[in-house]
Each structure stands twice: as C-alpha cells, then as structure tokens.
C-alpha positions, -999 to +999 in steps of 0.1 A: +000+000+000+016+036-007+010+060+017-005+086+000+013+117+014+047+108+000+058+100-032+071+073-050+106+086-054+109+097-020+097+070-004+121+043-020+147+070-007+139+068+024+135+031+024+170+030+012+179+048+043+156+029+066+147-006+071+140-032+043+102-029+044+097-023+009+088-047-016+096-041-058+063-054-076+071-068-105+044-057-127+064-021-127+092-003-114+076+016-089+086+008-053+054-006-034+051+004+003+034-025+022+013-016+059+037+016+056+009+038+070+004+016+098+040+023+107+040+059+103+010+066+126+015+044+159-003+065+182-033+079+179-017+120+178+005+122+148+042+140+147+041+156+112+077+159+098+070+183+066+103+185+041+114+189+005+130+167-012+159+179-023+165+196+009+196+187+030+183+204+060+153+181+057+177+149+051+198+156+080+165+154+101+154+119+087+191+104+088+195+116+123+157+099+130+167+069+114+203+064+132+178+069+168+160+044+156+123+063+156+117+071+120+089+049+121+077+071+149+072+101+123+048+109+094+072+124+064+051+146+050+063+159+015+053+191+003+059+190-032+024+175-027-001+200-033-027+185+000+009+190+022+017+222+010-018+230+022-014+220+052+020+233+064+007+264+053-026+264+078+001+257+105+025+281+097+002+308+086+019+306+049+052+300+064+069+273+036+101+268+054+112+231+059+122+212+079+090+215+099+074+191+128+036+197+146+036+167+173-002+172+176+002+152+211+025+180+228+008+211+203+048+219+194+057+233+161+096+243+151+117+246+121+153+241+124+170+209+114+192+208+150+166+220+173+139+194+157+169+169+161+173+181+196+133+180+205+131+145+190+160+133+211+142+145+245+107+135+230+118+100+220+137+089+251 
C-alpha cells in the first residue's frame, strides 16, 4: 500500500535509508510500500515531519531519525504534494520553510533541522 502523502521517489529513498520494508512489484518499477501507514502513525496523535526533497536540512533530520531508531515514529510529509503544502501552510500561517514538525500530542511546532533533532532526542527517550 503507498501512503498517500509521499511519493514514489521519496519514499524508495527513504527506504533505502531505513529498514527493508519495501517490496519491488514486479508488474512495474515503482517501489510498493506495504502496511507503511500503519507504521507511520502508531499512536493515535501524529508527529508531522513536513520536508522537501531535495533539501539537505530536511535529510539531515530523517538520517538523524533513522540512526535513533524512531523514523517509524514520524509521518514524512512531503510538500511538493499540493494536499501537504496545504497543510503546512494552515500551520504556519503561509510560512513554507522546511524542515518542519507539529507533534499534535504535545501542540509543538519548530523549524530548524538541530533544534527538531534536539526536540526529538528528549521527545523520544
């Protein structure tokens, strides 16, 4: 199942990064994402982590995630896609800078690669 905030490209990206949950169907070349929304949203509040692709700021977050271990803890949220842009926008009152995190469960919202890196070191404990 692809989740449908992220796209293909990104996603086998970040799979590459991550763990070996993906699978490669063999009726294309697109990577297939299997339960992956299941284990982006484990608790009930969600921790939004919105970034660009091609940012390094953005990269720095998810590698730093994924070396902790919690990745899986965080819903990637890319904004190239039109519905995310939306969104980021409503909480950042047309603010567009990424890397950006809402943890719904705590109501905190930052930018900053190292003080998102720094609030997800104390958060994920």
């Amino acid at each position: 199942m692809k989740h449908p905030n992220i796209s293909i490209a990104f996603m086998a990206m970040v799979m590459l990064l991550t763990t070996s949950s993906c699978m490669f169907s063999k009726k294309n070349s697109n990577t297939q994402i299997e339960n992956r929304e299941e284990q982006l949203m484990p608790a009930e509040k969600q921790i939004k982590l919105f970034i660009y692709q091609s940012c390094s700021y953005c990269h720095r977050v998810i590698r730093a995630l994924r070396l902790n271990g919690n990745l899986e803890k965080v819903l990637i949220m890319d904004v190239d896609i039109p519905e995310n842009m939306v969104e980021l926008k409503k909480l950042t009152n047309n603010n567009t800078q990424c890397p950006f995190i809402y943890d719904e469960e705590k109501n905190v919202k930052m930018h900053e690669s190292q003080d998102i890196i720094n609030y997800f070191s104390k958060r994920f404990q």
